[in-house]
C-alpha positions in Angstrom: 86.7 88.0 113.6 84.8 87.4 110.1 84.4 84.2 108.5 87.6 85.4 105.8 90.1 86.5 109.2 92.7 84.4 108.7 94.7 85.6 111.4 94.6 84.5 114.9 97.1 86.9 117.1 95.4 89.7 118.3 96.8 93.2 116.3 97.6 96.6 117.9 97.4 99.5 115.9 100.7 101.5 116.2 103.0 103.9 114.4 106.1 102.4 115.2 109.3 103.2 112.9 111.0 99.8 110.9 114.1 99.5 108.5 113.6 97.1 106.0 116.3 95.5 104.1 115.9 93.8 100.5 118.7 93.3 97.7 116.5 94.8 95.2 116.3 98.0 97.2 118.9 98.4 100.1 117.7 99.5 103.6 114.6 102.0 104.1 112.5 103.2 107.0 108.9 102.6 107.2 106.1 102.8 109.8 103.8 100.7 110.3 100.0 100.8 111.1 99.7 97.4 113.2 101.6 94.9 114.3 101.1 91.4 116.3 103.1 88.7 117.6 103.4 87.1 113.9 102.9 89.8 111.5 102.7 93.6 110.5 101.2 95.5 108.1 103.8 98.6 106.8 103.3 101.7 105.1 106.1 101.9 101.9 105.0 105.1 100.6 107.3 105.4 97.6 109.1 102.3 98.7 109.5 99.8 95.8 106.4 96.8 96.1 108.2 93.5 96.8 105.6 90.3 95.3 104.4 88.0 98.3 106.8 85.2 99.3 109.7 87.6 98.7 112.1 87.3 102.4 113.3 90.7 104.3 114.9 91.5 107.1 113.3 93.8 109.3 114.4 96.1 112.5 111.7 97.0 114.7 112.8 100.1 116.4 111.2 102.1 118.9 110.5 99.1 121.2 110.7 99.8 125.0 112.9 97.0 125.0 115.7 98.2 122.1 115.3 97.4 118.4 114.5 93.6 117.3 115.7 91.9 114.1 113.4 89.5 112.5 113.2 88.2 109.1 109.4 88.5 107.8 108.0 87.1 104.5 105.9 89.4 102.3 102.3 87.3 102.4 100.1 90.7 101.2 100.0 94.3 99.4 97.7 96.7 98.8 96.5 100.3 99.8 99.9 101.3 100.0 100.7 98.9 102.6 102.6 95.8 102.9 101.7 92.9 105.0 104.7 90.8 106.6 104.6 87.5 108.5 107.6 87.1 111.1 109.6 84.1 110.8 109.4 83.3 114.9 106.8 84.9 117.0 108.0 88.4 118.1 106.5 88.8 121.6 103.0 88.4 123.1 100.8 91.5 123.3 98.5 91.5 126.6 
């Protein structure tokens, strides 16, 4: 981890399939390119750019386990991506 890695949950990189749901722009499905216990980062392609602090609710499908609702805060964007932070831990990855 550098000296600027704020994070300290281990990520996993995986394309797994989320709906996200804002005011400003209904419900949309996104993938995303990693994911930990307290965050993930999310591709939004032509999805409309939400500013950080802005709250979502977000589905995590394709989970061995069923789908999972969380809500996530928007802490990051760039690259096309944006970075969430769950509001509970999700799960633990081993």
């Amino acid at each position: 981890m550098s000296d600027n890695e704020k994070r300290v949950r281990p990520r996993t990189q995986a394309a797994i399939p989320l709906r996200i749901s804002h005011e400003s722009f209904g419900t949309l499905t996104v993938t995303s390119r990693d994911i930990s216990d307290s965050g993930v980062l999310i591709e939004i392609g032509d999805a409309p750019l939400l500013l950080p602090g802005t709250c979502l609710d977000v589905q995590i499908l394709g989970l061995t386990n069923g789908p999972r609702n969380v809500q996530a805060e928007v802490v990051r964007i760039g690259d096309n991506g944006m970075g969430l932070h769950f509001s509970s831990d999700l799960f633990e990855f081993q």
